[in-house]
C-alpha positions in Angstrom: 10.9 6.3 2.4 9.1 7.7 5.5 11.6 5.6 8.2 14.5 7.5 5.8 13.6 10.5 6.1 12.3 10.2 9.7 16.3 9.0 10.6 17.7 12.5 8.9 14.9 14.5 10.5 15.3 13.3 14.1 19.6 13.8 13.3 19.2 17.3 12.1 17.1 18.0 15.0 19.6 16.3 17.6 22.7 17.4 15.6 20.6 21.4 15.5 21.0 21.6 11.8 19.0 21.8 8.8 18.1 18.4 7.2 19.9 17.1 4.6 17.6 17.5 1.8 20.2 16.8 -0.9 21.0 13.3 -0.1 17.1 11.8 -0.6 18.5 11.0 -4.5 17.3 8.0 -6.8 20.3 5.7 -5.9 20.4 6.9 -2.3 17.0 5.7 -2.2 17.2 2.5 -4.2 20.4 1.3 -1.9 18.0 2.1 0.9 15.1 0.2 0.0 17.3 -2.6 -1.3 19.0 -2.9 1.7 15.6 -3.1 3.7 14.0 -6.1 0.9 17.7 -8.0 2.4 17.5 -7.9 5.8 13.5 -8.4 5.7 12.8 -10.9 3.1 9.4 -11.6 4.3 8.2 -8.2 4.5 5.3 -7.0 2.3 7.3 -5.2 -0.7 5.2 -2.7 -0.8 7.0 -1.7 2.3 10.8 -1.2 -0.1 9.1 0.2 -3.1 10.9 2.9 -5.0 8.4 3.6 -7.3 5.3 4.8 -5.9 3.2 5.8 -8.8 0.6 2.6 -8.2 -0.5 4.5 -5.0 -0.6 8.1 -7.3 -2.3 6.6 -9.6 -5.9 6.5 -7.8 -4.9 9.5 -5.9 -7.5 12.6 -6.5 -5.6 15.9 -8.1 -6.6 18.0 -5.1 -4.4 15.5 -2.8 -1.2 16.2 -4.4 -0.5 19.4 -2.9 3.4 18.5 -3.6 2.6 19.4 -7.7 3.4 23.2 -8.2 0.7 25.5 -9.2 -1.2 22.0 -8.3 -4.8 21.9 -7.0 -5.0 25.9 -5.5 -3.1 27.2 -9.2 -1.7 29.9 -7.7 1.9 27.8 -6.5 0.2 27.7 -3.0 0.3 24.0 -1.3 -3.3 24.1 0.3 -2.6 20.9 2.8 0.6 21.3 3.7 
């Protein structure tokens, strides 16, 4: 997920747009990672994985300063 979103940020900054946002969907993301698992079989899957609650899971509340009205409860994003 981080080399895909890397690719759009480094285009929309060559190409002096926005980034895409709108095109990081479920399927877009699947193809992507599925793609990746094919043309490296014998990397780590952890590396592909679309599904990244395992690594949530352990995470402490005040880390996941994506959640709204998360850790600061006031819909600010404290470490970002």
């Amino acid at each position: 997920m981080v080399q895909i979103i890397t690719i759009e940020w480094k285009a929309a900054a060559e190409g002096q747009r926005q980034p895409r946002w709108f095109i990081f969907t479920d399927s877009y993301l699947k193809r992507v990672c599925d793609q990746v698992v094919q043309e490296n079989p014998r990397w780590n899957p952890d590396l592909s994985m679309t599904d990244l609650s395992p690594y949530m899971a352990g995470m402490p509340l005040k880390m996941q300063w994506w959640l709204v009205d998360g850790p600061a409860g006031d819909g600010t994003f404290p470490y970002f």
